[in-house]
N, C-alpha and C positions, 0 to 999 in steps of 0.2 A: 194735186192735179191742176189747180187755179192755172198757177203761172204759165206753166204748158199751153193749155188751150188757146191763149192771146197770139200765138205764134200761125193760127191758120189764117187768120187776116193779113198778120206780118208775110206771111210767105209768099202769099196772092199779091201781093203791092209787085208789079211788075219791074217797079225803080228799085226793091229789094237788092241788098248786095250780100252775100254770106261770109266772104272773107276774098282774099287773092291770094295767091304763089307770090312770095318774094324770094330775095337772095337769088343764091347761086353763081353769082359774079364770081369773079377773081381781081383782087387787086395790090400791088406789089408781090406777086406771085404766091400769094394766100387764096384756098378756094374757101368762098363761105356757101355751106349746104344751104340749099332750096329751103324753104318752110313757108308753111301756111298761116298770113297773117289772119287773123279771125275780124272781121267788122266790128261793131260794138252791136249791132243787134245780131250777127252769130255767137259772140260771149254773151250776150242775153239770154239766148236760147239754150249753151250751155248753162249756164247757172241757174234757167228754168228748170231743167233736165234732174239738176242738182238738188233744186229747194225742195223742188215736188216730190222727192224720194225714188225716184226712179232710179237713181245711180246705185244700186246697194252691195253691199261688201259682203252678204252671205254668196254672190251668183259668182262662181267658180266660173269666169266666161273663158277661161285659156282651155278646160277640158274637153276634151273629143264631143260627149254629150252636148256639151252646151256649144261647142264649133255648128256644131251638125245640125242643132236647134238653129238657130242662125241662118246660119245658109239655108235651110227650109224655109223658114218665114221670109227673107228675100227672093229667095228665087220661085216661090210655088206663087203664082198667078192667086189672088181673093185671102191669101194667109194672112197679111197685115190688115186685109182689112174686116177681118172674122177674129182677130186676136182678141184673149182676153189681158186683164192688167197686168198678169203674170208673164205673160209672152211680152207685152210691152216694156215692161222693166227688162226684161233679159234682151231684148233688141237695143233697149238703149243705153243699159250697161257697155255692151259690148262696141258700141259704137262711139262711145265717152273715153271707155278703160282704152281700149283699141285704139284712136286716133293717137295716145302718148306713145305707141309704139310703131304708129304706123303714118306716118305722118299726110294730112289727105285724107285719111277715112271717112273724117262725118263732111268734108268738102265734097267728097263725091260721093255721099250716103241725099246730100242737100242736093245737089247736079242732076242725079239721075231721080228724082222724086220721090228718094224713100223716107225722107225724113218729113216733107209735107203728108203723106199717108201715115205715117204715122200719129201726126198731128191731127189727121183727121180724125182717126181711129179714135186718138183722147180724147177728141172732141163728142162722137157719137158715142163714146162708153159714158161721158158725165151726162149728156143726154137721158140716156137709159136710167143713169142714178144707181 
């Protein structure tokens, strides 16, 4: 959980950058797809995500159950921030696994706040111990 927690200071730094949209141009009549460069402290945070075992390969995140688990913990108003570690790995499974297919997901998981509440959430659970 270490590496995780350094990232609520990281996210509060106002000057923080998470990554940009590059591509998408066209040139000599080639289009190159849009994609999400990642900053070096958004691949930080990825490869926090990573060390700390959050990412794990038991959590089936493509099935209905675990879709639906998902989308409740985003969209129910106090759910992230009442998660246990169990909810937490399956939020940021699904937000890790899911950005390679979905390109932007943890861009706008960081944009709309959910990825600082989360951080907050690790934070308050190592608290507790």
């Amino acid at each position: 959980m270490a590496p995780l927690l350094a990232y609520g200071a990281v996210f509060a730094d106002p000057d923080f950058t998470f990554g940009a949209w590059s591509g998408g141009g066209t040139e000599a009549g080639v289009m190159q797809s849009p994609y999400y460069a990642f900053s070096e402290g958004g691949l930080g945070f990825i490869e926090a995500v990573v060390s700390g075992n959050w990412v794990r390969p038991e959590i089936d995140w493509l099935s209905d159950g675990f879709r639906q688990r998902y989308q409740h913990m985003i969209t129910t108003p106090m759910a992230i921030e009442t998660a246990s570690q169990d909810d937490m790995a399956h939020l940021l499974t699904t937000l890790v696994r899911g950005d390679r297919f979905n390109e932007g997901m943890l861009a706008q998981a960081f944009n709309d706040g959910t990825l600082a509440r989360i951080v907050a959430r690790a934070v308050a659970l190592a608290e507790r111990g």
